[in-house]
N, C-alpha and C positions, 0 to 999 in steps of 0.2 A: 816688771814683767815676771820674774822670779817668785816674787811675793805673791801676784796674783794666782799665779800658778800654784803656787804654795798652800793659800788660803782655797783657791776654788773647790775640793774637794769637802773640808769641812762645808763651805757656802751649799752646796750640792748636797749634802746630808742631812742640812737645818734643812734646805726647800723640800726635802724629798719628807723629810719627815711632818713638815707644816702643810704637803700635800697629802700624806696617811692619815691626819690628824682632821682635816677637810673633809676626807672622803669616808670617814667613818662617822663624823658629823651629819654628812649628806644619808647614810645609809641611816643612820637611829634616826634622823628625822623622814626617810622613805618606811621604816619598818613602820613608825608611831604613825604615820598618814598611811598605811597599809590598815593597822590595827583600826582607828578610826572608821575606816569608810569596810572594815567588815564589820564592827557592832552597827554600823549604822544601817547596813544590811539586814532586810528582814529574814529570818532564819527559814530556810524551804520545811517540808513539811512531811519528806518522804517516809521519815519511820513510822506515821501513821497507816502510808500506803504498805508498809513493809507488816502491821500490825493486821491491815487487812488481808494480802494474803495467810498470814499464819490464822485467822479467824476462819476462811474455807478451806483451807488444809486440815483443817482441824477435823471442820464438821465432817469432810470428806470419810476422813479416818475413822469418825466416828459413826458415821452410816455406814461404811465397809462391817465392818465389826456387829453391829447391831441387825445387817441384813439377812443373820438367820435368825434374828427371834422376831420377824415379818414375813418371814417365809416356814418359820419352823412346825405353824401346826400343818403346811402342806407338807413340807418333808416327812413331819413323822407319817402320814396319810399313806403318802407315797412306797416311804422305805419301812412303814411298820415297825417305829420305833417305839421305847417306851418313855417315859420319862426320865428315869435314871439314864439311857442311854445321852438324851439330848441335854441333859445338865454334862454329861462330860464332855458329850460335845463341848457347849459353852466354854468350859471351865480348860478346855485343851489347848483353847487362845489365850488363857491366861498364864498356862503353865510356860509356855515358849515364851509370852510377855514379857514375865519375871527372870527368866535365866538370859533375855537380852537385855536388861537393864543396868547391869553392870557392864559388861562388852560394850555396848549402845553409850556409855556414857564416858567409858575412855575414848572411843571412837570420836565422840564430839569432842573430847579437849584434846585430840591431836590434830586432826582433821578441819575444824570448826564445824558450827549448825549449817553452814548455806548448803555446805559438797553433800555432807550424811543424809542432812534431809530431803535432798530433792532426790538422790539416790531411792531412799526407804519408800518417798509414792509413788516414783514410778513403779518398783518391785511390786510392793503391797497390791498397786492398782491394777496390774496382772496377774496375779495371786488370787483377785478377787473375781475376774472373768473369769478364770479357770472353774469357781467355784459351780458355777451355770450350766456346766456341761457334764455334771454327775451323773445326769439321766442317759447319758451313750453306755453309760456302764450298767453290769448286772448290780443288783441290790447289796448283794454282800460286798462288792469291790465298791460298789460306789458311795457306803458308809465309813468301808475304811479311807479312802480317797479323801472324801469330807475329812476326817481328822486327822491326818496328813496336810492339806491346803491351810485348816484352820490354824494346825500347829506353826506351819510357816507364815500365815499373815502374819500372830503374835510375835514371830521372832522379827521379822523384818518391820514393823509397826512401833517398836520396842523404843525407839531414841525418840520419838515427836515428842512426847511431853517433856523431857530435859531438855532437845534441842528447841521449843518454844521458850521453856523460863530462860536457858542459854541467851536466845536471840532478845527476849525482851530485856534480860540485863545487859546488851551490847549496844541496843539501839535506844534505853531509855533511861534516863537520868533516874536515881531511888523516888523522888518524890512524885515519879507518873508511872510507876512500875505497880500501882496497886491496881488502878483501872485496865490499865495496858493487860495486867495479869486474866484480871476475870474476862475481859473482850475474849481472850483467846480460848479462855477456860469456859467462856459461856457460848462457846459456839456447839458445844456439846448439846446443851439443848434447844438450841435452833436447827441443828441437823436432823434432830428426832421432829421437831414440831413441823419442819419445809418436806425434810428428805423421809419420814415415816409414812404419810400420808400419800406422797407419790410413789414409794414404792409399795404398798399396798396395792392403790391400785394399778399397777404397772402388773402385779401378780396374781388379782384380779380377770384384769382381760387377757396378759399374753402368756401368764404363767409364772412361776416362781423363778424360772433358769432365768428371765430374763433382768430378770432385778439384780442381779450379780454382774450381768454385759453392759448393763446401762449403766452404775456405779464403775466397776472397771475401765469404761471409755471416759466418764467424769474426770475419773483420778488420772489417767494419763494424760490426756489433756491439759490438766492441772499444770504436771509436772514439768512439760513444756512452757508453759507463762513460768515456772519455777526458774531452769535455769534460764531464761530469756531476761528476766527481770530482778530475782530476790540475790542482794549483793552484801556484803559487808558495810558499815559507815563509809569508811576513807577509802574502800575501793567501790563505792557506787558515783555512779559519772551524775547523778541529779543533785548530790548533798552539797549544800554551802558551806563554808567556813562558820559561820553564824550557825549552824544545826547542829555542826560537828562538835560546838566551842559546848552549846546547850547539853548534847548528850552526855559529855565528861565530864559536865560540873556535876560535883558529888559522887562520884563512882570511880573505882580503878577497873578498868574495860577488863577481858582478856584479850592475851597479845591474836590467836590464833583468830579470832572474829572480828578484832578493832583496827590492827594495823600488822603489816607486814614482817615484823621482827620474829625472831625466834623465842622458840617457846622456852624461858629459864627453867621452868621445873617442869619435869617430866611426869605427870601425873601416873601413879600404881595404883595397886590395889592395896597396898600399906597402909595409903593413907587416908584409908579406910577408918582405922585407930581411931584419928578426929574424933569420926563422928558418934563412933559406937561407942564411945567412952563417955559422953555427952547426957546425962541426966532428960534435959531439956528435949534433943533430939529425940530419944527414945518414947515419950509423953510425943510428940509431933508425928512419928511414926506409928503409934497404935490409934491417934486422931483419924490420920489419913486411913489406916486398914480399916475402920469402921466407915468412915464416908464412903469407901470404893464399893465397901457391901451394898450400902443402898443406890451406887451408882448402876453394878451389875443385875441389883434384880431389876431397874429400870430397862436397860437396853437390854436384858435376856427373859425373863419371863413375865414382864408388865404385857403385853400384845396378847402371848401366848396366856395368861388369867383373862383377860377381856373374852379371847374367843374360847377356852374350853370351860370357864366356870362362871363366865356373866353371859353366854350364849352373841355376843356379837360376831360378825360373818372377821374376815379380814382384813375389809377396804374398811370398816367400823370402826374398828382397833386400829389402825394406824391414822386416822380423821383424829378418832378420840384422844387416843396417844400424844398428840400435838399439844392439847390443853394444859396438862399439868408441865408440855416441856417449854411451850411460852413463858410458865410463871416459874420454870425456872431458871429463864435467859434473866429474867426480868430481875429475880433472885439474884442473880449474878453481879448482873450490873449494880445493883443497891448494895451490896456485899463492899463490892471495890469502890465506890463513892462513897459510901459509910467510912470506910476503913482510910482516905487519903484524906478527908472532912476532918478525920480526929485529927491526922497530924498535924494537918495546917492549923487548928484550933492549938494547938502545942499538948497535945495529950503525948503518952508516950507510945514507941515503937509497940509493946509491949500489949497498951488498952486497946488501940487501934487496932490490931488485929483478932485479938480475943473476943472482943465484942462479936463480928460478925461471925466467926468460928462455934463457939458456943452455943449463939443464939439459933442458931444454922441446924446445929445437929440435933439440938432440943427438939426444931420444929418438926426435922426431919419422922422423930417417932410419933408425929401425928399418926403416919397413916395404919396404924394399928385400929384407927377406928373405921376402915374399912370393913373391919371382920362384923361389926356390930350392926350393916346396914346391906338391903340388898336394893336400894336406889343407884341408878347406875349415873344421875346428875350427882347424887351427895358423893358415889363412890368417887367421881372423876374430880370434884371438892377438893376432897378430902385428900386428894391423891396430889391434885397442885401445892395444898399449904404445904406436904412438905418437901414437894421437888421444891418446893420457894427455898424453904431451907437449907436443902440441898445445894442450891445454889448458892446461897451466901457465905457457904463453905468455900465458895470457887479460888476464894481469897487466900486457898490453906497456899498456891504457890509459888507464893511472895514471899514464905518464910524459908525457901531455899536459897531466894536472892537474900533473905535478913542476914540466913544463919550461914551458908555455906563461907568455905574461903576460895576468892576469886579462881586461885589455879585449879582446883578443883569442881567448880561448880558441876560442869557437864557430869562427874562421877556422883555426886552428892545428891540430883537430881534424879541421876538411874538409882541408886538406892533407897531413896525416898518413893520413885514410881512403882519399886520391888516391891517396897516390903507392904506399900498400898493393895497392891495389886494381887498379892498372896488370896487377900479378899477373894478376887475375881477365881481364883483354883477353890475354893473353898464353898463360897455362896450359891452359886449355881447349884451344884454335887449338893448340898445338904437343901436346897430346896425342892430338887427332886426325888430325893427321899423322902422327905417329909410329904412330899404332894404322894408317892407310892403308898407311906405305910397307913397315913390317916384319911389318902380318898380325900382330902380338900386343902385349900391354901389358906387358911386359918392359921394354921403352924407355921406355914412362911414366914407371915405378916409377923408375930411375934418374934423372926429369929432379924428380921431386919429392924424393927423397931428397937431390939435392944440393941443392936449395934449402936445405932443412930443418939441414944443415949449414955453407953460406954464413950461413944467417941467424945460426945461433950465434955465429960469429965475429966477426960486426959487432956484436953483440949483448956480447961480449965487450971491444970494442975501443971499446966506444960514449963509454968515458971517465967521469969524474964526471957526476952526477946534478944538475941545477942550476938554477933558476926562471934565465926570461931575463927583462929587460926591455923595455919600448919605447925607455926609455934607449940599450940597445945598439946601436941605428939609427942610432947619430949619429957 
């Protein structure tokens, strides 16, 4: 009895440990039948849905913005502007653009894209109603009011394009991130080709103020299905294990957009150094300022040439307007299929992108031969081949998911969209001078077409393709 007693504790320690050794058994054979029956699981499909909203959020933004160069040969009518005047206009959304691109893109790496951005349309899209009721005002308050509302669309407008590349490198594995890119980047001109033509005639029959209440009820609206629906990966209640497994292969997420943990590095403006130290970068950054040239004379004085120097009314001009922004949705897409084609083909990072980049900007200085025809089929021609090109550029931002380093993406992005976007303070302002001092847009045409040609070259010369790190800073 002694003995037993003696012995039973040992007995009691083999059992207790032959049942730990059991149950850990049982658990790796529940975890591997877990694993299992989720690969076998068809992976859902939501970040496509998540890809769709950022494609009308897009356009949205990009109709807000564009809704005074569809309204602007009435406003100058109206408020007896000049030309110089409505180029600064233009060019007052770009100034506020550029100084929230920085702010706009620490904001997304603390914060993440879903909170910023849903915040930024609903803002933006009552910034824009506001814009409709200038006429309560006298002339002189209601020009300066104009450049007041516009300076703050620009500022609060300012994260969408980092927090898209953000959210597309959160929700999409590197090798879908090239299509993913241009869908979102070519919604730019599906806005103009859907939302030009309807707001035309919307300013047509009820007037120009209304074109600004009808986009404003859009975009709020919007913002509502925003927070109702657009979530993080691991914190949206539709995503499987099998989508979530697909998104992370190949990519290290950020923590603030992918999953709940704390953010290890505190992103500054230091680490800025990175990038501006970067050879490559620099060559991608005067890419980009030359493509935004031809982006802004599109949505600010493409409408406004149709109706004050090819004589079309302004339901004309926003009809017509549509055609060359069709071909360069169309553009877009081919951009980002070309450019994911090459990888899968095993060409490098590097080909794949430069192809459509390149080839993109070359076509772009087509429309220089606008000046040489006064056919208003050839002119509208001539005007798509190189929105086409335009668009195959849509592809440039992919190279912030290439090149940035993960903790900082959201900042690398607002700097990339700055120093693009400098363009937009620039190109407006110098094409309405040029239309002042020579009486016709002849001069224009040449100041955009050489951009569109500078950019290819830098574009060309931009060197290897190459993730940088924080490391590099040192």
């Amino acid at each position: 009895m002694e003995m037993d007693r003696a012995v039973s504790p040992a007995a009691d320690d083999r059992t207790s440990r032959n049942s730990a050794v059991m149950e850990a058994g049982n658990l790796s054979e529940r975890m591997n039948l877990n694993t299992s029956h989720a690969r076998a699981v068809a992976p859902t499909k939501v970040r496509y849905l998540v890809l769709l909203a950022l494609f009308f959020v897009t356009a949205i933004n990009v109709g807000d913005r564009a809704a005074l160069s569809i309204t602007g040969s009435a406003i100058i009518h109206e408020f007896n502007l000049s030309p110089i005047t409505l180029g600064y206009m233009f060019s007052v959304f770009a100034w506020a653009y550029v100084i929230g691109q920085l702010p706009g893109g620490l904001l997304l790496d603390r914060f993440g894209a879903v909170k910023v951005y849903g915040f930024s349309l609903l803002l933006w899209s009552i910034v824009t109603a506001l814009q409709g009721m200038m006429d309560l005002l006298s002339p002189m308050l209601a020009v300066a009011a104009l450049f007041a509302l516009r300076f703050l669309l620009g500022l609060v407008e300012s994260p969408v394009y980092p927090a898209n590349s953000r959210m597309v490198t959160s929700w999409f594995p590197a090798k879908e991130r090239g299509i993913a890119t241009v869908i979102f980047n070519s919604s730019m001109y599906l806005s103009i080709a859907l939302l030009a033509p309807m707001m035309g005639l919307i300013a047509h029959k009820f007037g120009w103020q209304a074109v600004y209440w009808t986009m404003g009820a859009l975009g709020i609206g919007m913002s509502m299905v925003w927070f109702r629906f657009v979530k993080t990966p691991k914190t949206h209640p539709w995503v499987n294990a099998a989508e979530l497994a697909h998104i992370e292969s190949g990519t290290t997420p950020s923590k603030t957009d992918i999953s709940k943990g704390a953010v290890k590095h505190k992103p500054s403006l230091k680490d800025l150094k990175v990038l501006l130290r970067s050879p490559m970068m620099w060559a991608i950054y005067l890419g980009k300022y030359c493509d935004t040239s031809l982006q802004y004379f599109f949505i600010t004085w493409f409408p406004i040439y149709l109706v004050k120097y090819r004589g079309l009314n302004i339901m004309e001009a926003g009809a017509l307007a549509s055609i060359p922004a069709l071909s360069g949705l169309f553009g877009a897409l081919c951009g980002g299929a070309v450019s994911d084609a090459l990888l899968r083909r095993g060409a490098s990072l590097t080909l794949a992108r430069k192809v459509p980049l390149v080839c993109g900007m070359t076509l772009g200085g087509t429309l220089l031969a606008c000046n040489f025809t006064d056919s208003i089929p050839l002119i509208i021609a001539v005007m798509s081949l190189a929105i086409f090109g335009k668009g195959l550029v849509a592809v440039d931002w992919t190279l912030v998911s290439d090149t940035s380093p993960r903790e900082i993406i959201g900042l690398s992005g607002g700097l990339f969209n700055m120093i693009g976007n400098l363009s937009g303070i620039i190109t407006p302002v110098l094409i309405g001078y040029v239309i002042t001092f020579t009486g016709s847009f002849e001069g224009a045409m040449f100041v955009v077409a050489g951009h569109a040609f500078v950019g290819a070259l830098a574009f060309l010369l931009m060197g290897r393709v190459c993730q940088l790190t924080l490391g590099d800073k040192k």
